[in-house]
SENUGU-333097 format. One line per field, with one value per residue (C-alpha): residue number from 1; residue in one letter; x, y, z. Coordinates in steps of 0.5 Angstrom, whole numbers, always signed. Each point is the difference from the previous one (the first is absolute). Layout:
<mivos>
num = c(NUM ...)
residu = c(A ...)
x = c(X ...)
y = c(Y ...)
z = c(Z ...)
</mivos>
This chain:
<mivos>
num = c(1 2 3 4 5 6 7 8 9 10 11 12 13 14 15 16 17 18 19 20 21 22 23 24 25 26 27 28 29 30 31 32 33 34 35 36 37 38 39 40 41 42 43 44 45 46 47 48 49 50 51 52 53 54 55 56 57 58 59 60 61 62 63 64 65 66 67 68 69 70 71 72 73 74 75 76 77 78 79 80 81 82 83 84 85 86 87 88 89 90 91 92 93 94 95 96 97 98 99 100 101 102 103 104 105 106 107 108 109 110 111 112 113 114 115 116 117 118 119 120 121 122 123 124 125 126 127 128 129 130 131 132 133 134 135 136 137 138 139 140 141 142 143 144 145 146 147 148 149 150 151 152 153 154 155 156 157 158 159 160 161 162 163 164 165 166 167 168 169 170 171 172 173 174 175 176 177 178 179 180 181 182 183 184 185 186 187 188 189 190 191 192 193 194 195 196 197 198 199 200 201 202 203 204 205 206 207 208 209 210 211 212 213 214 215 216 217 218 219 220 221 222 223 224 225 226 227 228 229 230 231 232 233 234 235 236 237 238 239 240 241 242 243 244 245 246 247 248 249 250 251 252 253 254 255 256 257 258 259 260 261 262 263 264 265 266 267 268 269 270 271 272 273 274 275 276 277 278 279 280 281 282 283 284 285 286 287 288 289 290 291 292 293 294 295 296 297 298 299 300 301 302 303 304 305 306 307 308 309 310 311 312 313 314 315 316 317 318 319 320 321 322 323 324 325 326 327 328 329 330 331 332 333 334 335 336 337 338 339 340 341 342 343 344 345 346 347 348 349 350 351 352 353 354 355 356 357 358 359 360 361 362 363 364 365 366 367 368 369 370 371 372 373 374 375 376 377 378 379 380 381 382 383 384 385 386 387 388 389 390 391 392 393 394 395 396 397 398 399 400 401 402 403 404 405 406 407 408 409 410 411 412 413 414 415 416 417 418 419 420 421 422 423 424 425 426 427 428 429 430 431 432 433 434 435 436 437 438 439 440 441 442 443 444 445 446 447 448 449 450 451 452 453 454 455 456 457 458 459 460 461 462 463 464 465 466 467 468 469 470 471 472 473 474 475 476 477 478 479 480 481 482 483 484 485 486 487 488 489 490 491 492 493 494 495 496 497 498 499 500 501 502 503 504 505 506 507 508 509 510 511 512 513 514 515 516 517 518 519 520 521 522 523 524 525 526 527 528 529 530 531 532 533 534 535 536 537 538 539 540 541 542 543 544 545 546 547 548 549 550 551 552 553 554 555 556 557 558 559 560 561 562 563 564 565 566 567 568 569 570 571 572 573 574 575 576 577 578 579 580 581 582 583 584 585 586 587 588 589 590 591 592 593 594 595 596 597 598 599 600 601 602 603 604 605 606 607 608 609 610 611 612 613 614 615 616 617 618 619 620 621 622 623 624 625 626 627 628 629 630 631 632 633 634 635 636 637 638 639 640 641 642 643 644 645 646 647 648 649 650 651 652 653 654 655 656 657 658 659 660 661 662 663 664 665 666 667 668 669 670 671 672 673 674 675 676 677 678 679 680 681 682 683 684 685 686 687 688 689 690 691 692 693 694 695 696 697 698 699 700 701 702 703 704 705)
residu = c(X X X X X X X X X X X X X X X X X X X X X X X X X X X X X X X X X X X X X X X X X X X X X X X X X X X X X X X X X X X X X X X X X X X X X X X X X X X X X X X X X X X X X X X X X X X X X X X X X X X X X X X X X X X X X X X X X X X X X X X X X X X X X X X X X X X X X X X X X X X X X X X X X X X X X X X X X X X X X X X X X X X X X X X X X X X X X X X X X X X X X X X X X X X X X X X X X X X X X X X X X X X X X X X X X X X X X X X X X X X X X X X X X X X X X X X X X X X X X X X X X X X X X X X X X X X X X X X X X X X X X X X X X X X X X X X X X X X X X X X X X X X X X X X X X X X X X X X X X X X X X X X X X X X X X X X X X X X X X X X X X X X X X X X X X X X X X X X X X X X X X X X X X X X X X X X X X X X X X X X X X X X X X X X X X X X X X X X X X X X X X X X X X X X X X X X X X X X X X X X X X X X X X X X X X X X X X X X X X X X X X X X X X X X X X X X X X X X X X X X X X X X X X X X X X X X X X X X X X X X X X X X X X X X X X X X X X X X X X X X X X X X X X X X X X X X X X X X X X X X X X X X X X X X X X X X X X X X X X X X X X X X X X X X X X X X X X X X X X X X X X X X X X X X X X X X X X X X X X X X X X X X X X X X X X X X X X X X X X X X X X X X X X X X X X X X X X X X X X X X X X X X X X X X X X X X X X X X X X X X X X X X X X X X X X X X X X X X X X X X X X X X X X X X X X X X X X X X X X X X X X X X X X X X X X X X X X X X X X X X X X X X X X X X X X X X X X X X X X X X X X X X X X)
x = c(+6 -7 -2 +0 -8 -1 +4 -4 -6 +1 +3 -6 -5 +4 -1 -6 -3 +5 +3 +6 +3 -1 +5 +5 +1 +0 +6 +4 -2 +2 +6 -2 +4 -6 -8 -2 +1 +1 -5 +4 +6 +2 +0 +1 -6 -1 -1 -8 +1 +5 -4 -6 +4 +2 -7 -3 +5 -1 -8 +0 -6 -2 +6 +5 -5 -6 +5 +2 -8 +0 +6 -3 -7 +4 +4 -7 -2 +7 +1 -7 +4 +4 -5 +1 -8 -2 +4 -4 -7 +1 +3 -8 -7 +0 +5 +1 +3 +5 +2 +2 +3 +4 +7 -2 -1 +8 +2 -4 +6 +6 +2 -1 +4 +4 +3 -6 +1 -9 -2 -4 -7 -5 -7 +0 -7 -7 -7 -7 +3 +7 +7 +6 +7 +7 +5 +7 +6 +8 -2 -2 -5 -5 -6 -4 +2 -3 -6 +0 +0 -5 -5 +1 -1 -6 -3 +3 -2 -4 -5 +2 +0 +5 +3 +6 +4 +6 -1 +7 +6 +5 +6 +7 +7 +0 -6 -8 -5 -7 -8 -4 -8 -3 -7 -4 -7 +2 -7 +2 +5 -7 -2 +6 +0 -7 +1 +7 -4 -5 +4 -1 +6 +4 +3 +8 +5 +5 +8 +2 -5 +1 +8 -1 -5 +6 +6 +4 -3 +2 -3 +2 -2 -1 +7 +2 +4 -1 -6 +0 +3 -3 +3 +3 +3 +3 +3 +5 +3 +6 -4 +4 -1 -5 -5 -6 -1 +6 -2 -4 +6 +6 -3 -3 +1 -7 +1 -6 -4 +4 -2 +2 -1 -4 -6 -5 +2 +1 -8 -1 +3 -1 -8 +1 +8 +4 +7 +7 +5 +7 +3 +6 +3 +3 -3 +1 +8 +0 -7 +2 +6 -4 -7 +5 +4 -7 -3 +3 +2 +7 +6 +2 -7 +0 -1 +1 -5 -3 +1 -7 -8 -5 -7 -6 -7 -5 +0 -6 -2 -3 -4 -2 +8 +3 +4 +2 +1 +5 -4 +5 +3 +8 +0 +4 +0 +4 +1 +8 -2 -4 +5 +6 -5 -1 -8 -4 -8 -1 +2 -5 -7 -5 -7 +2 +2 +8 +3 -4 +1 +8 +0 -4 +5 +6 -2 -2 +6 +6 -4 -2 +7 +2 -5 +1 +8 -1 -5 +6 +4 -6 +0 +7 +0 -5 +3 +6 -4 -4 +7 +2 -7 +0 +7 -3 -5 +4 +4 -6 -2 +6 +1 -8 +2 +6 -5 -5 -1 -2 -8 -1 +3 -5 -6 +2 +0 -6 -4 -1 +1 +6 -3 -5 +6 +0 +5 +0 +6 +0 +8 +6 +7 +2 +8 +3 +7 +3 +6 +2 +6 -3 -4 +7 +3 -4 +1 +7 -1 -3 -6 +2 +4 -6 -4 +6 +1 -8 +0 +5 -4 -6 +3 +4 -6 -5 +5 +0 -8 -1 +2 -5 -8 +1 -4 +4 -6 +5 +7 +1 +4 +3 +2 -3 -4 -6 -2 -7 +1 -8 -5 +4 -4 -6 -7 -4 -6 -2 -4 -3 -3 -8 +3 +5 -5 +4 +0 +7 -2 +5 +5 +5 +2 +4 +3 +4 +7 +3 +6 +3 -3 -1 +6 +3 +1 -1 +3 +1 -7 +2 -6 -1 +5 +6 +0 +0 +6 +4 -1 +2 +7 +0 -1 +5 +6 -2 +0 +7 +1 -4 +7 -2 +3 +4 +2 +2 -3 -7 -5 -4 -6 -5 -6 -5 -7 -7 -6 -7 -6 -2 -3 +1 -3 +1 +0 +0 -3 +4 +7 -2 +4 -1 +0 -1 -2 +0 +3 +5 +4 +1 +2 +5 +3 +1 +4 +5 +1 +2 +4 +8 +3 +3 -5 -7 -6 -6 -6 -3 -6 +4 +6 -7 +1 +7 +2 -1 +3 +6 +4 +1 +3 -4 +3 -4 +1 -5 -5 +1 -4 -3 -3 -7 +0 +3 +4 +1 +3 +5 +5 +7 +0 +7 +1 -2 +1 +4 -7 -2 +7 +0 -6 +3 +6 -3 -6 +8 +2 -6 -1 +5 +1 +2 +7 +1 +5 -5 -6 +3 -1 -7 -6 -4 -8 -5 +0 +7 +0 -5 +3 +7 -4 -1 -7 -1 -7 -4 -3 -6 +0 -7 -2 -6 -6 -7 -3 -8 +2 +5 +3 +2 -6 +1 +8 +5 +5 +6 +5 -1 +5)
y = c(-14 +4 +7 +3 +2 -8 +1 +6 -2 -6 +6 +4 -7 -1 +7 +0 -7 -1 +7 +2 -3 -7 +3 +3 -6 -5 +6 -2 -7 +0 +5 +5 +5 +5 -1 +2 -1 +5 -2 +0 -4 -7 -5 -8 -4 -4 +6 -1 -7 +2 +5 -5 -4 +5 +3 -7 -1 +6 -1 -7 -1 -2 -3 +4 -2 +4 +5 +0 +1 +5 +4 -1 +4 +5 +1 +1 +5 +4 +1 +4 +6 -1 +0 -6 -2 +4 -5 -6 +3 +1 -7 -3 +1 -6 -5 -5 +7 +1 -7 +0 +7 -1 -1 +5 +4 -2 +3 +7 +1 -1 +7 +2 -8 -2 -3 -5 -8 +0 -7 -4 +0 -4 -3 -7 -1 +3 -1 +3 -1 +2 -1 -4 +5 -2 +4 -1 +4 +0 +1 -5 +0 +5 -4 +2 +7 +0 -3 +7 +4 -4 +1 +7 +2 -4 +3 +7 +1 -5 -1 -7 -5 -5 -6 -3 -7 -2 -6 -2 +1 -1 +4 -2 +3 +4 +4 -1 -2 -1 +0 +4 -2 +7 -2 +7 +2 +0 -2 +6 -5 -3 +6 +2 -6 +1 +7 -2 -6 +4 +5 -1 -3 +5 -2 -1 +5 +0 -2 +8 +3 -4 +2 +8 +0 -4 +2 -4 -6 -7 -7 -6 -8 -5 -3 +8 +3 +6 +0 +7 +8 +6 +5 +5 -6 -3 +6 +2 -7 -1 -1 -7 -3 -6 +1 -4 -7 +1 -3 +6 -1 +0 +7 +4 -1 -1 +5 +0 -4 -5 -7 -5 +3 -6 +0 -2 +4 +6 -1 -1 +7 +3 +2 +5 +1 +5 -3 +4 -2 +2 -1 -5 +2 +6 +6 +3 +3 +8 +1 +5 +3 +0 +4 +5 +2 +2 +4 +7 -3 +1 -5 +0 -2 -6 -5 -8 -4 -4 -8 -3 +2 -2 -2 +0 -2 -7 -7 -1 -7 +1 -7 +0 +1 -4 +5 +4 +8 +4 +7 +4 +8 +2 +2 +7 +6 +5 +3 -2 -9 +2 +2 -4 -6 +4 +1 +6 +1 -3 -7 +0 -2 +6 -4 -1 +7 -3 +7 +4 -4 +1 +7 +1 -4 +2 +7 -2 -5 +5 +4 -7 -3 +7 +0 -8 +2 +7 -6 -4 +6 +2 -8 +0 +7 -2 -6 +4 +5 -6 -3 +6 +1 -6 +1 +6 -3 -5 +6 +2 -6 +0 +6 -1 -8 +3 +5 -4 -8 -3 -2 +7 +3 -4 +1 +8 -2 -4 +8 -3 +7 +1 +1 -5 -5 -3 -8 -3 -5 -5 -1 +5 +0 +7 +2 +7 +1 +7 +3 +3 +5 +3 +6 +3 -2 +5 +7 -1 -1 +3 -1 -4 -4 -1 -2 -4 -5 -1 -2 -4 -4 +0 -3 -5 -3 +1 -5 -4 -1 +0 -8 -1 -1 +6 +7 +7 +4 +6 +3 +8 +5 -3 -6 -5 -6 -4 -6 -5 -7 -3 +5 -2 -2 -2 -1 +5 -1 +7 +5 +5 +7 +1 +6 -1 +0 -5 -7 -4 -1 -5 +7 -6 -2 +5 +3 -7 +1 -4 -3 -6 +1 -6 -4 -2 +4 -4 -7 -3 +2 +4 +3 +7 +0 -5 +5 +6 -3 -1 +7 +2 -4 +3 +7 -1 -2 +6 +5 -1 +4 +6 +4 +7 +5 +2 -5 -4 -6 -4 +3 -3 -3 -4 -6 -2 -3 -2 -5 +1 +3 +7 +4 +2 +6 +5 +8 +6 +4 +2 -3 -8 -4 -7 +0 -4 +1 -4 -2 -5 +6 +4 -7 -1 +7 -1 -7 +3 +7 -6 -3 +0 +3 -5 -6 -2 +0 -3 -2 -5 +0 +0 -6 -4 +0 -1 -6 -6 +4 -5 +7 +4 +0 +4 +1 +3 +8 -1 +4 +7 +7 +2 +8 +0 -7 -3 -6 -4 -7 +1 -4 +2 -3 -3 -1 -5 -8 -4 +0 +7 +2 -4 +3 +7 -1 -3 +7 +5 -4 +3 +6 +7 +4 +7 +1 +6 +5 -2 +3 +6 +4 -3 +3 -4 +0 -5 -3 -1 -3 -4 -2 -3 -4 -8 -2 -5 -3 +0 -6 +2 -1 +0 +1 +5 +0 +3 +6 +1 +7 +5 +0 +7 +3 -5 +0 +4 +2 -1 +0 +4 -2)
z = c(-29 +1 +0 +8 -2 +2 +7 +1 -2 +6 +4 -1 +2 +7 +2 +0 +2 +6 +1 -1 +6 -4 -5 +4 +3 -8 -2 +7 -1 -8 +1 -5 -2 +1 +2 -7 -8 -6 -5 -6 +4 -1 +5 +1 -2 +6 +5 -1 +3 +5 +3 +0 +4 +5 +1 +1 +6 +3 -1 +3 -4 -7 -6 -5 -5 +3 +0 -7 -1 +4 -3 -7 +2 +3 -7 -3 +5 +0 -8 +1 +2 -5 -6 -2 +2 -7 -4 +4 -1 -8 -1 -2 +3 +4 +3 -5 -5 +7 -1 -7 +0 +6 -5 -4 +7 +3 -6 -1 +7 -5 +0 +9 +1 -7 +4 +3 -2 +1 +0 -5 +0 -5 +0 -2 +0 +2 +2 +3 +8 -3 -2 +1 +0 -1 +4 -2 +3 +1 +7 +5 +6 -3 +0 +5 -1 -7 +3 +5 -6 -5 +6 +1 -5 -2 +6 -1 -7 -2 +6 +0 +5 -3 +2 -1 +0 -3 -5 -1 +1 -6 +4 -2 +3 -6 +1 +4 -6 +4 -2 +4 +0 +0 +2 -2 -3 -7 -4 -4 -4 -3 -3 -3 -4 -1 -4 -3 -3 -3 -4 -8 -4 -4 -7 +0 +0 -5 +1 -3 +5 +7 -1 -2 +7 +4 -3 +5 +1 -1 -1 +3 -3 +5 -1 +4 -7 -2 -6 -2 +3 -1 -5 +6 +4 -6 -2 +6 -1 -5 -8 +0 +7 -1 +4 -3 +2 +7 +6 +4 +6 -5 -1 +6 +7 +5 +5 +2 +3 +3 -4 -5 -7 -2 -4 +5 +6 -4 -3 +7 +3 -6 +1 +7 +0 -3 -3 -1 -4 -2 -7 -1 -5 -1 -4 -7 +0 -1 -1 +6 -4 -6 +3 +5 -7 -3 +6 +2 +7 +1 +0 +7 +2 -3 +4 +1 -4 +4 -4 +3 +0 +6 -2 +4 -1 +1 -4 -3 -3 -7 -1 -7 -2 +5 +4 +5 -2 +4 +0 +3 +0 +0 +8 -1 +5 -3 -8 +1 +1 -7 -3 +1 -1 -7 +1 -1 +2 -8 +2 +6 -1 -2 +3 +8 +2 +1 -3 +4 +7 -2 -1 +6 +4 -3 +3 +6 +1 +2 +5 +3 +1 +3 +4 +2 +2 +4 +3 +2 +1 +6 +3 +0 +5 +3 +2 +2 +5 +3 +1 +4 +4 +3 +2 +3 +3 +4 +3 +2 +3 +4 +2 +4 +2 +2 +5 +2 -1 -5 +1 +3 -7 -4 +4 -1 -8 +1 +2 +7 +5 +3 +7 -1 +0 +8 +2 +5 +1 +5 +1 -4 +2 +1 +0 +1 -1 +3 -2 +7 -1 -7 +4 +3 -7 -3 +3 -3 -7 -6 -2 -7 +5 +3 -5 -3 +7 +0 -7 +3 +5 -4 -6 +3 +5 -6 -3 +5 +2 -7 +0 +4 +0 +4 +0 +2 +3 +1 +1 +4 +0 +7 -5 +4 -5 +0 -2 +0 -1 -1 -4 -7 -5 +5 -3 -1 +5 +2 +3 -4 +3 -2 -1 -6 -5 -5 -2 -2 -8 -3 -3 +1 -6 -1 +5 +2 +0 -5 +3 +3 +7 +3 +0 +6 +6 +5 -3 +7 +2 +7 +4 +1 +6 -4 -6 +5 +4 -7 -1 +6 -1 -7 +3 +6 -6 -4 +5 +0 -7 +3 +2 +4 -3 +7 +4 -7 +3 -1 +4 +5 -2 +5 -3 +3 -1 +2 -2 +1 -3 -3 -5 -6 -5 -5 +4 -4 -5 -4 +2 +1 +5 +2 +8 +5 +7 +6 +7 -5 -3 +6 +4 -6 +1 +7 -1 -5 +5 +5 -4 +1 -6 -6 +2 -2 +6 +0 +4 +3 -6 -5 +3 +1 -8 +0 +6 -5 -6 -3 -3 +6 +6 +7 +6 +7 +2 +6 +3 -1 +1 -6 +0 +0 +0 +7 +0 -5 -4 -5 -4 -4 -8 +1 -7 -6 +0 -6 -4 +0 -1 -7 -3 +2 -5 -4 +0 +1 -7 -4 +3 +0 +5 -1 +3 +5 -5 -5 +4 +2 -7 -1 -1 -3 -1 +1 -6 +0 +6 -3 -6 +4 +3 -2 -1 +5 +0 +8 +3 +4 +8 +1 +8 +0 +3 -4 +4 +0 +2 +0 +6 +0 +4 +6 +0 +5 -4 +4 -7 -6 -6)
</mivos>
């Protein structure tokens, strides 16, 4: 598992090198619950290589590796804000400090992540043009992202231009064990050597003053067997345990760094390296009772003794011994781990600092870790209050896809002016379907009884179209309804005033509905026409549940529909609304007012679509005189075929329909309505037609909707 600061990290780098857009589309494509991640949670370690995948799919340029770079030179830029670029800046004067600090560094972070499992990092051999360094991780596939890292941050702190290369791959399925060669400008390794070979000799110390400098110390031969203890380590451990001359292993446990405990490896990480080991055996029985019995702390709060101790410090080969020394120092946070433990100030060294760098911790640990959980507790909420706005969100979405389609709205949120937004569509299909009787049925009823039978009509048709790659222009008070076929999801080439004065600047990222909107509406992949003609037989079978309140029997309902070109454009200043003007939505009234009721007109244009269609079943009207229009061709749409009627019940299986006796109680809002519905993703008919000027000045109005 990793810490969500990495995610966010390659979050962060995304955003800003491909846009927003990039990452909307590598959430989608990776199912990510949410599209950012919470510093301190866990995650799963192979999402980094995941994500690189994705992004190099979706790119269609470069390699998962180049990516894997990438994201390690975002996580360098990241961390900045977090503060963490004045612990890198501290790590030494030039860059060869910063490669034999960086362990030392991972484990200056143990109390923001104590959690982090951070890899191993150790410099085998060094010259003038540079080092050779070992990585060894539990996690696979980091390499390059460790080589991203390693130049950043040569070129952000230390003003280096490095480069570099893997020298060997010793990975097995255990763990990835590779040597980078870093080739950098490292001449001052020279003069280090120069000035350690110019410091004068010292006499020895002896035996009785190195221990009272390094009371916990340990000294280990050639065969890894404790040598020599310390006084206060060996103090903790019971007066007749053995603990001279047993194998270093038998007695302390290596935590840290992750290595054999082997006289030639441990010189060899010892130089740079910080070791951590845990006791074995177990501590001194009763010195806690025994200390507590002696204080003035009360008997109910004792606490548990602790039957282990932790030391941390360098192994240091001293040649003239023969030995490797274990300088270490009890790791210790609080006064209630000395005591069970059974140490007091006294046993800690005098000479180092260590008693006054453990008070100052210890005064300052409480308040750290309540600030550390009433951080969890605000990211936990947090997350809560993203969850619930993004479920607000989408009911926003909704409701002004619900009004307007779709490539309009975006174009709205991108900043272009509304009125500025002007389309010319070379063939639509138009259907209007009127509800003859409802006018006289009004004057007799209640105004709730009103409302509650265009809810009727508005609820189930809105089901009906919604099934379709459809968009409903406008349902009125007399309930007649509008459906578009053709401007659904169309390019977004377009004409924008000079007047508009603002530019589409990439706002998109965020304002995408993050929800399943491109599954399959349109599976048979019908023209304009088809789908329009299988909604009107959907129209025509529903009908029937709209009951009129007199009569008590379904009212009458005339449909029809026309194909041609129009015009299309946002009017209004305060209200928006999505219109369309041209001598097609006028003919499209007309043929619905000539139809009988109960069947479905059509004209000549739209048949044109439909005579080679293998679903429906068309049948001549004849000539007839249309007002406004003359003589006119139209056809009856008979029904649908055997293949057509397969994919409906197989549609009706998954779709609810909203009985009559439930709707006659319900008064549902948008977002409700919205929320009932299935979410079934849309299948783009494109058959637009790009302007090179708004049409609007030149056009003869003839129909407005």
């Amino acid at each position: 598992m990793l810490y969500g600061i990495l995610l966010e990290s390659v979050r962060d780098g995304i955003c800003l090198s491909y846009g927003n857009q990039i990452w909307k589309k590598v959430v989608q494509e990776l199912n990510f619950e949410h599209e950012s991640f919470t510093t301190l949670g866990r995650y799963d370690d192979n999402l980094i290589d995941k994500i690189a995948e994705c992004l190099a799919d979706i790119l269609h340029e470069g390699t998962p590796e180049y990516y894997m770079q990438f994201f390690g030179e975002c996580f360098v830029r990241f961390f900045t804000n977090y503060g963490y670029d004045k612990i890198l800046r501290v790590a030494g004067r030039h860059f060869r400090d910063f490669l034999h600090s960086i362990d030392q560094l991972h484990d200056s972070t143990k109390f923001s992540f104590p959690q982090m499992k951070s890899p191993l990092f150790h410099v085998l051999e060094e010259d003038v043009h540079g080092a050779f360094l070992q990585y060894k991780s539990r996690r696979r596939g980091f390499q390059r992202y460790i080589v991203g890292q390693l130049k950043e941050c040569a070129s952000r702190f230390y003003n280096e231009d490095i480069y570099v290369r893997i020298q060997d791959d010793m990975s097995t399925t255990e763990c990835s064990l590779i040597i980078f060669r870093v080739d950098f400008n490292n001449s001052i390794v020279e003069e280090t050597s120069k000035r350690l070979l110019n410091i004068r000799n010292l006499p020895d110390i002896t035996s009785e003053t190195f221990f009272k400098v390094f009371p916990f110390c340990l000294m280990i031969d050639p065969t890894m067997c404790i040598s020599h203890m310390g006084k206060s380590i060996k103090n903790l451990f019971p007066v007749d345990t053995i603990l001279i001359g047993r194998d270093l292993h038998e007695v302390f446990k290596l935590i840290r760094p992750d290595i054999a405990l082997e006289w030639n490896t441990v010189i060899s990480y010892g130089r740079h390296i910080v070791f951590l080991m845990e006791s074995r055996i177990p501590l001194r029985p009763n010195q806690m009772n025994q200390l507590v019995e002696n204080s003035t702390i009360e008997k109910s709060k004792t606490i548990t003794a602790i039957s282990v101790i932790r030391l941390k410090g360098q192994m240091k080969w001293i040649s003239s011994w023969n030995m490797i020394v274990f300088l270490c120092h009890p790791v210790l946070s609080t006064t209630e781990e000395m005591m069970n433990i059974g140490l007091t100030l006294h046993d800690l060294n005098f000479y180092d600092g260590s008693s006054e760098i453990l008070i100052a911790g210890m005064q300052h640990t409480k308040q750290l870790q309540a600030a550390i959980e009433k951080q969890h507790a605000w990211i936990l909420q947090l997350q809560a209050i993203k969850i619930e706005l993004q479920e607000w969100r989408r009911k926003g979405k909704r409701l002004l896809y619900s009004m307007m389609p779709r490539h309009i709205a975006q174009m709205l949120q991108q900043g272009v002016v509304a009125n500025s937004i002007c389309e010319s569509h070379k063939l639509i299909t138009v259907l209007f379907c009127y509800t003859l009787d409802f006018k006289d049925v009004i004057q007799k009823l209640t105004p709730t009884e009103i409302v509650q039978s265009i809810n009727q009509m508005v609820i189930i048709f809105d089901q009906c179209s919604e099934k379709y790659d459809v968009f409903k222009v406008e349902t009125k008070a007399d309930s007649s309804y509008m459906i578009v076929s053709g401007i659904q999801e169309r390019s977004q080439q377009r004409r924008i005033s000079n007047m508009s004065g603002s530019s589409a600047r990439s706002c998109m990222g965020d304002d995408s509905l993050d929800e399943g909107v491109t599954s399959v509406k349109n599976p048979l992949g019908l023209n304009q026409a088809e789908i329009v003609a299988g909604l009107a037989l959907e129209l025509s079978k529903q009908s029937k549940k709209l009951i009129n309140k007199i009569s008590k029997i379904s009212f009458k309902i005339k449909i029809g529909f026309h194909s041609g070109p129009a015009v299309g454009g946002i009017v209004g200043h305060k209200n928006y609304q999505y219109c369309l003007f041209g001598d097609t939505v006028n003919t499209a009234s007309r043929v619905t007012t000539s139809s009988d009721v109960d069947r479905i007109h059509l004209s000549a244009t739209s048949w044109q679509l439909l005579k080679d269609s293998p679903y429906f079943e068309i049948s001549p009207r004849g000539k007839i005189q249309v007002k406004g229009k003359g003589e006119m061709q139209t056809y009856w749409l008979n029904g649908a075929k055997e293949a057509y009627i397969e994919h409906t019940n197989i549609l009706e299986s998954t779709t609810e329909i909203v009985d009559n006796d439930t709707l006659l109680n319900y008064h549902p809002t948008m977002y409700e309505i919205n929320d009932t519905k299935k979410s079934i993703p849309n299948v783009i008919n494109k058959l637009t037609l790009p302007s090179d000027q708004c049409p609007f000045r030149e056009l003869k109005t003839t129909g407005f909707i």
